[in-house]
C-alpha positions as CSV (number, residue, x, y, z in Angstrom):
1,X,73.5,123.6,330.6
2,X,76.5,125.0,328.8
3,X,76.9,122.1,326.8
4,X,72.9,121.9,326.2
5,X,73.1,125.3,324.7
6,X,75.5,124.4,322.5
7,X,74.4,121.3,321.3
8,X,70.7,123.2,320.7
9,X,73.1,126.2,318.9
10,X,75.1,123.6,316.6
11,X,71.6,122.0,315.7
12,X,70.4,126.1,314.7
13,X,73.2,126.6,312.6
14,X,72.6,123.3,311.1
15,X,69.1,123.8,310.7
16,X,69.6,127.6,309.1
17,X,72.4,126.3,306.9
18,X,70.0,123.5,305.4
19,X,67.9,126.0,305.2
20,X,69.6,127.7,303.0
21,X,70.8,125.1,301.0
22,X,67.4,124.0,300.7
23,X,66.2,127.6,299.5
24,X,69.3,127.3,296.7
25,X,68.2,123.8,295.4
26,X,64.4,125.2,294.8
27,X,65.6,128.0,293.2
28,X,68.0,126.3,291.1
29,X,65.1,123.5,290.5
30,X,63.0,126.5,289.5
31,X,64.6,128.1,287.1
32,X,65.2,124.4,285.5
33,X,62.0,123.8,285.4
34,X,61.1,127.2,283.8
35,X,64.2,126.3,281.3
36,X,62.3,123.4,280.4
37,X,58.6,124.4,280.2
38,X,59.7,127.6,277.6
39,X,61.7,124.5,275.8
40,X,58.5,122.4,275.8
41,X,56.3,125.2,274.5
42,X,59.0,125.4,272.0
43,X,58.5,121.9,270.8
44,X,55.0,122.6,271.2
45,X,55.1,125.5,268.7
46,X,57.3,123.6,266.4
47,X,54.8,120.5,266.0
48,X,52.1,122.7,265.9
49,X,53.7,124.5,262.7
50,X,54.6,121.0,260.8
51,X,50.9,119.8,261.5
52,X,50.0,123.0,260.2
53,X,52.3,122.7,256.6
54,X,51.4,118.7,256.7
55,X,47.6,119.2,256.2
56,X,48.5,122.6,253.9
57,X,50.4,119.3,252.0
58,X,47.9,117.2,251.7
59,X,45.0,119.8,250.8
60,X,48.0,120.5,248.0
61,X,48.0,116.9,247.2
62,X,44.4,116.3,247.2
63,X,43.5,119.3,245.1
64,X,45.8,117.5,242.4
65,X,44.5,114.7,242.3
66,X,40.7,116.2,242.1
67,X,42.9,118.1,239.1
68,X,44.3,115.1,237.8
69,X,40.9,113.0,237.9
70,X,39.5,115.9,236.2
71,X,41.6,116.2,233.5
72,X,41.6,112.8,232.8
73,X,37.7,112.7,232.9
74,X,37.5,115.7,230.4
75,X,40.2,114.2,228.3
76,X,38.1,110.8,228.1
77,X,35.0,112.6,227.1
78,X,37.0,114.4,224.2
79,X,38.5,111.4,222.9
80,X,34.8,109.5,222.9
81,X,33.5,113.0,221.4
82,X,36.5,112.8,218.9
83,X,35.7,108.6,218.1
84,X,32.0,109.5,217.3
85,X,33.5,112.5,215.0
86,X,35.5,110.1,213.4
87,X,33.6,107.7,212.6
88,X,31.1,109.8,210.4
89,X,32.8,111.1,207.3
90,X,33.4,114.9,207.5
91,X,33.5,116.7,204.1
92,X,37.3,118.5,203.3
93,X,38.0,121.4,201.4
94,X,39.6,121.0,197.7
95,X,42.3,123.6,197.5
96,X,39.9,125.7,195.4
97,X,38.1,126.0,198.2
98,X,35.2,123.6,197.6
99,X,34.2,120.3,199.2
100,X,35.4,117.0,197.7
101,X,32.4,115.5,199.2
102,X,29.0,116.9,199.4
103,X,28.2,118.2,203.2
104,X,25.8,115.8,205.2
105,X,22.0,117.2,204.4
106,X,23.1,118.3,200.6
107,X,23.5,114.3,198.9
108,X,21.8,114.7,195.2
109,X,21.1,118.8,195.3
């Protein structure tokens, strides 16, 4: 029986020690695995904020180029505007002030 009791006592101290071992790996594992979840939220954070300046970007980028398109609409339009101008004769002044032509409407007055 002696030897029974110690054989079951060995197996106890055994037992508690893995235990314990056992109670230091999950806390160690624990705290990695915290370490690493506030790491991921992180990362998390981090994408989050380049999404958030990529599509500030491209609203940036667009926005130019509905500028862009614009400006070269409204510079089209002044150049046809400035053709059609052209192309009818346009009194000048004389340096006395008067026109070297007579003004559209005034022919033969």
């Amino acid at each position: 029986e002696v030897n029974n009791y110690k054989s079951l006592e060995r197996k106890l101290r055994t037992t508690r020690a893995n235990r314990e071992n056992q109670a230091v790996v999950v806390e160690e594992t624990t705290s990695k695995l915290d370490a690493i979840d506030a790491r991921c939220s992180d990362i998390v954070a981090e994408i989050t904020t380049l999404i958030d300046i990529e599509e500030a970007s491209e609203t940036r980028l667009k926005n130019r180029d509905d500028d862009a398109k614009s400006l070269t609409q409204s510079r089209a339009t002044y150049r046809a505007k400035r053709m059609k101008n052209s192309a009818t004769p346009q009194p000048s002044l004389s340096p006395q002030g008067g026109y070297y032509t007579e003004p559209p409407g005034l022919e033969g007055n």
